[in-house]
N, C-alpha and C positions, 0 to 999 in steps of 0.2 A: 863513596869510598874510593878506594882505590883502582886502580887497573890492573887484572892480573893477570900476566901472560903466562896462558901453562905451554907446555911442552909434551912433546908426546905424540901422537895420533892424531888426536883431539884437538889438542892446540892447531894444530900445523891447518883443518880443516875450518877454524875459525878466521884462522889467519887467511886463506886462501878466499873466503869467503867474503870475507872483509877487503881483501883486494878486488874484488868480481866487484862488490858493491862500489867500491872505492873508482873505478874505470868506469861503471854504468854512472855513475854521475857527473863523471869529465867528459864521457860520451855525449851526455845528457843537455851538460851546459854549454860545448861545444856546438850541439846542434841547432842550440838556442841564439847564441850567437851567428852563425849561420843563419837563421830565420830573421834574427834581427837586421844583419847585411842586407838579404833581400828586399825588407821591408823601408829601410834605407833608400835602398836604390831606387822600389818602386816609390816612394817620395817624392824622393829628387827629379825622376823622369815626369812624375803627374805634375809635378811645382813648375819644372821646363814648360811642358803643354798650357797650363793655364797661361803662364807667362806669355806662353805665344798667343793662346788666343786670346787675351787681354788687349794685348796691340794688336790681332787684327781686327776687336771690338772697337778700339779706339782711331785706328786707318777706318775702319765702313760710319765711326760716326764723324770723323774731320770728311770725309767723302761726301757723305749724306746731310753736313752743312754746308761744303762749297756746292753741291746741286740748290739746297733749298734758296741758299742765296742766287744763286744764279735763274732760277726760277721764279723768285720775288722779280731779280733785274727787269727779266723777261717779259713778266707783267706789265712793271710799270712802263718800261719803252711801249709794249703793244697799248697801252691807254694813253700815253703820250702821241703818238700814231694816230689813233683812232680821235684821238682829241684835236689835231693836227688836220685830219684828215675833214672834219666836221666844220671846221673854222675855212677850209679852203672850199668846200662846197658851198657852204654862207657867202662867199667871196663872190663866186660863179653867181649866183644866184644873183646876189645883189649887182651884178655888172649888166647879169641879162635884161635885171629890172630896168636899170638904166639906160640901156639899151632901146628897149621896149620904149619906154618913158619919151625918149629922143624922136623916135622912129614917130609915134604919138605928136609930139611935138610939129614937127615936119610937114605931116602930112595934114595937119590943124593948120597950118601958115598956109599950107599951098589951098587947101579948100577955100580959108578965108580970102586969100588972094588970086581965087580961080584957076591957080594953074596943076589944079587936081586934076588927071587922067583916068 
């Protein structure tokens, strides 16, 4: 039905009552809004951090591929090296034979031709 406003005593304490309600719910909603600001905020500031640490995720893994790479380099030069390194010892070795080989030779002429000491 209708809404009936009395008057009176009565009234005047419905009314007032009605107002007390009427503010504890703009209170109310107020407060709400307020929680939701903060909740906001905290967002935005957690969204920043991730943000941040996302690129520092992303800097430690471009980091931790220019080491791997350089790491790999590193390898192959030291097998290149040691491969390098093996081929020059075969070198030596093969000159001392030859060496040896000559010396052999020499000392086989001079016996056959007596002037071995």
């Amino acid at each position: 039905g209708r809404l009936r406003v009395e008057t009176g005593a009565g009234g005047k304490g419905i009314l007032a009552a009605w107002e007390k309600r009427r503010r504890d719910v703009l209170e109310e909603l107020a407060e709400k809004e307020r929680e939701e600001e903060k909740r906001k905020d905290l967002v935005a500031v957690l969204q920043m951090k991730l943000s941040e640490k996302e690129r520092e995720c992303l800097a430690l893994k471009t980091l931790h591929e220019r080491a791997s790479e350089a790491a790999k380099n590193a390898q192959e030069r030291l097998e290149q090296e040691d491969q390098h390194e093996k081929e020059r010892e075969e070198q030596r070795k093969e000159k001392a034979s030859e060496r040896w080989r000559m010396i052999g030779r020499r000392l086989a002429m001079k016996v056959l031709l007596g002037t071995a000491t």
